[in-house]
C-alpha positions, 0 to 999 in steps of 0.5 A: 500500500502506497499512500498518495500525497493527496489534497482537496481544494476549497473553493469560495463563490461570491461575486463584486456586486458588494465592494472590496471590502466584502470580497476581502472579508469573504477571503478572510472567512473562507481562509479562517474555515479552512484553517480551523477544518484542518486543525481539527484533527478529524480530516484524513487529508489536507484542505488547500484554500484556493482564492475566491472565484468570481468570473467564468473565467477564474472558476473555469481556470481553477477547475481545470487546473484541479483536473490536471492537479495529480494531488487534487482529489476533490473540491468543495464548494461554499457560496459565501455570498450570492454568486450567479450561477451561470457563471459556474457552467463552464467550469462545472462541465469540464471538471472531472473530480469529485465534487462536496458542496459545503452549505454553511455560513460564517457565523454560526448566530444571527448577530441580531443587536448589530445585523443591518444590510452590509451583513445581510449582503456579505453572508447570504449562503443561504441564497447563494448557495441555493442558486448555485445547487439549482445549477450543479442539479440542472447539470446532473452532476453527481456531488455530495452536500453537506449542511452545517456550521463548519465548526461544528464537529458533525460536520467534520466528521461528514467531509473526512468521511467523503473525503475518503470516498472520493479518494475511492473514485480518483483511486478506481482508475488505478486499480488492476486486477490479475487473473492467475487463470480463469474464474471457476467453471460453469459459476455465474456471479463472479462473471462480468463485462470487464472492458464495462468495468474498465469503462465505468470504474477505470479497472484493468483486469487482466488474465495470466497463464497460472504457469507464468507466476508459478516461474515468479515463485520457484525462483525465490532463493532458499534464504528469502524463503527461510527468513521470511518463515521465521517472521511466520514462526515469530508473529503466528502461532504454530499449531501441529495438531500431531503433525510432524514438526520439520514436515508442517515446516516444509508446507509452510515454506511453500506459502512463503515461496507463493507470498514472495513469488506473487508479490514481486510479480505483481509489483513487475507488472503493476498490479493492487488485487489478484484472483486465483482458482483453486481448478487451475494451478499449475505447478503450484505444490499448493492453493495460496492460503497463508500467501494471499492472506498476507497479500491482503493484509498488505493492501492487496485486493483479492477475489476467490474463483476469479471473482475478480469484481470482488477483488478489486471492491476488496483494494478500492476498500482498503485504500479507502481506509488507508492510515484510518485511526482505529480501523478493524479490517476489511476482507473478502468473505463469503457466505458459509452456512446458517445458524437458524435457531430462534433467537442465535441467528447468523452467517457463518462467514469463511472461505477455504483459506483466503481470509485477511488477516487485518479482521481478526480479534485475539490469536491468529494461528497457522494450520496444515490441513488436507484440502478436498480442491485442488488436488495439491498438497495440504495448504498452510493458513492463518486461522482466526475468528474476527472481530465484534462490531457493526460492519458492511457487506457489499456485492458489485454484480453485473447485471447484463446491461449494467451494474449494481451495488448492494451494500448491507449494514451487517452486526459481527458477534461471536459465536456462541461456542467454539468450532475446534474443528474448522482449520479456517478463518471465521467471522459471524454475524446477522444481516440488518434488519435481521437475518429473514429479511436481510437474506431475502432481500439480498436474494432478490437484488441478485447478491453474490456469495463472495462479499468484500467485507468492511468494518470501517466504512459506512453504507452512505460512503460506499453508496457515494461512490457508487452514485460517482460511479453512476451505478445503482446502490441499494441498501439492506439496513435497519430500515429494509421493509421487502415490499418497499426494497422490490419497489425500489428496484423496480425504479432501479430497473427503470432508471439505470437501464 
């Protein structure tokens, strides 16, 4: 995971209606707004004031200048005063960058002992920021709106919050996906029209003969190979469960010689996720486990079988947390098998192997145990159960003529008792409103198996990004009532066709 040096703009309309001494007021408000924002310690990223903006010909300027800017990630707009909207046109057209309009105001109280029409006219956001609105709608540019008082901490947390989404959508066009193979026979969800998603997300999928990363892996030298096992020995727990203690070495270092191997081929290549499948591979002794949770951890996407829609969801994820305070992790998941007593119900959530590392609550362990696919030899991996907490799962499913995101809001418990027998990583939990309608809904909106897994973003974030995206979202949350979730994607169906 590389962190990109990114900023936002902030942006002020106003226009020489009023005099100087307003405009240099309106400067001074918007610098003062800026300043206090960034000092706030909430924001991921740095807000960079730009100065006012009163002609076509500055607005157009500075929007394109943000365009071509690889460190401007977004702008954010405030109408200070009144600031025709006509003169936004151009330059709302030609800009290509994620867009949040502030709604506030300097002061946060009406001044009333002192208020007379020079106030009235210098803090007018209310009018100004309406008339700018009704453009940026008649336009039909996607943007995010926040109202408020800029001191207001809520506030703050909204714009860190979309500040992360629209690092999503300038990220999107920088991901891309190797497919090791092809995705796994006759299986239709983790399918899709990858030259529409390059079109619609700016994602690269690309497809690579199993044999030719299996060249990357066999020449990784005995050392590298060695050292990086005694790292494994260090931070993990060994479990041998009766196994031989040189013989469990010798299949851990097969993950090490994958981890190393993939990992160099896919910096060579430039490539953020990967996606292999367990019917094709190779001269691969064993299907990546411990190797891939480990690509993940480090900021990798990956997609099981090919999922290569589920890949890419799992990198845009991570980059979209990257350096978050107290983040719990995030990871592709897929849905197991139930607990349908009254009362305990849940998704057992696991995969074969491929869980990251970065959900986990308490110990993590490395286990060898046999493994019915793939015909190779039994795969090492890190076995853990995650963390409790509030998360959400997402499904990007093609739908034929477009795309779709569902995204449910989902609760992580613990189970209620151990599962000695499982040599895998597990999460649990109920699907808002509660497991019935969750499932069903999710059934009906055409929801894959595969999920890329969060417990640090939010619905509204990833439902921003879809609408940047021009996709539709749909959400299965708290508020889900069935008959209302069909009718709205019946007006999906007619809107996004």
């Amino acid at each position: 995971m590389v962190k990109r040096e990114y900023e936002f703009w902030f942006c002020t309309g106003s226009q020489d209606l009023y005099g100087e001494e307003c405009l240099r007021n309106v400067a001074e408000h918007s610098k003062i707004i800026v300043e206090k924002l960034n000092e706030s310690g909430v924001l991921p990223y740095k807000i960079v004031w730009k100065p006012t903006l009163i002609t076509n010909e500055l607005i157009r300027k500075t929007f394109n200048e943000a365009n071509l800017d690889s460190k401007c990630a977004g702008v954010i707009t405030w109408m200070h005063t009144f600031s025709p909207a006509k003169s936004w046109i151009l330059g709302l057209q030609e800009y290509r960058k994620p867009l949040l309009h502030l709604h506030t105001q300097f002061n946060e109280e009406i001044p009333y002992d002192s208020i007379d029409m020079d106030f009235m006219n210098e803090n007018q956001s209310a009018h100004g920021d309406r008339e700018y609105g009704h453009i940026v709608s008649r336009m039909g540019i996607e943007r995010k709106i926040v109202v408020g008082h800029w001191s207001d901490p809520v506030v703050a947390d909204k714009i860190a919050g979309w500040m992360r989404t629209a690092i999503g959508i300038v990220e999107s066009s920088h991901i891309r996906v190797m497919r090791v193979a092809d995705n796994m026979r006759n299986v239709a969800v983790t399918e899709g029209d990858k030259v529409e998603a390059q079109i619609k997300f700016g994602w690269e999928v690309d497809t690579y003969p199993v044999n030719e990363i299996v060249e990357s892996v066999e020449a990784v030298s005995e050392s590298d190979i060695n050292a990086l096992v005694d790292e494994y020995y260090e931070k993990y727990d060994i479990l041998l469960e009766g196994r031989d203690p040189e013989e469990f070495k010798k299949h851990v270092a097969v993950q090490a010689g994958i981890e190393i191997g993939f990992e160099r081929f896919l910096e060579e290549k430039n490539y953020q996720a990967i996606v292999t499948h367990f019917g094709d591979l190779g001269g691969l002794k064993q299907l990546p486990g411990l190797a891939i949770q480990r690509l993940m951890e480090k900021g990798y996407g990956f997609g099981a079988e090919g999922d290569w829609k589920v890949a890419a969801m799992v990198r845009l994820m991570k980059i979209m947390t990257e350096d978050m305070k107290d983040k719990k992790g995030t990871s592709m998941l897929e849905d197991y098998t139930y607990n349908l007593v009254k009362g305990k119900e849940g998704i057992l959530q696991a995969h074969m192997l491929e869980i990251c590392p970065s959900i986990s609550d308490g110990p993590i362990s490395i286990k060898c145990q046999p493994l019915s696919m793939g015909q190779r030899e039994d795969p090492a991996r890190l076995v853990f159960t995650s963390k409790e907490g509030t998360g959400i799962a997402t499904s990007l499913i093609d739908l034929g003529n477009r795309f779709r995101l569902i995204i449910n809001e989902v609760d992580c418990k613990k189970v209620e008792k151990p599962m000695p027998h499982l040599p895998v990583a597990t999460n649990f939990w109920t699907p808002k409103p509660d497991m019935y309608t969750g499932a069903e809904a999710w059934i009906m909106a055409g929801g894959a198996h595969h999920t890329a897994f969060t417990y640090d973003l939010t619905a509204d974030q990833m439902g921003d990004w879809a609408r940047a995206m021009g996709i539709e979202a749909v959400y299965i949350d708290g508020d889900t009532k069935i008959r209302d979730f069909r009718r709205d994607l019946m007006l999906g169906e007619i809107f996004y066709r």
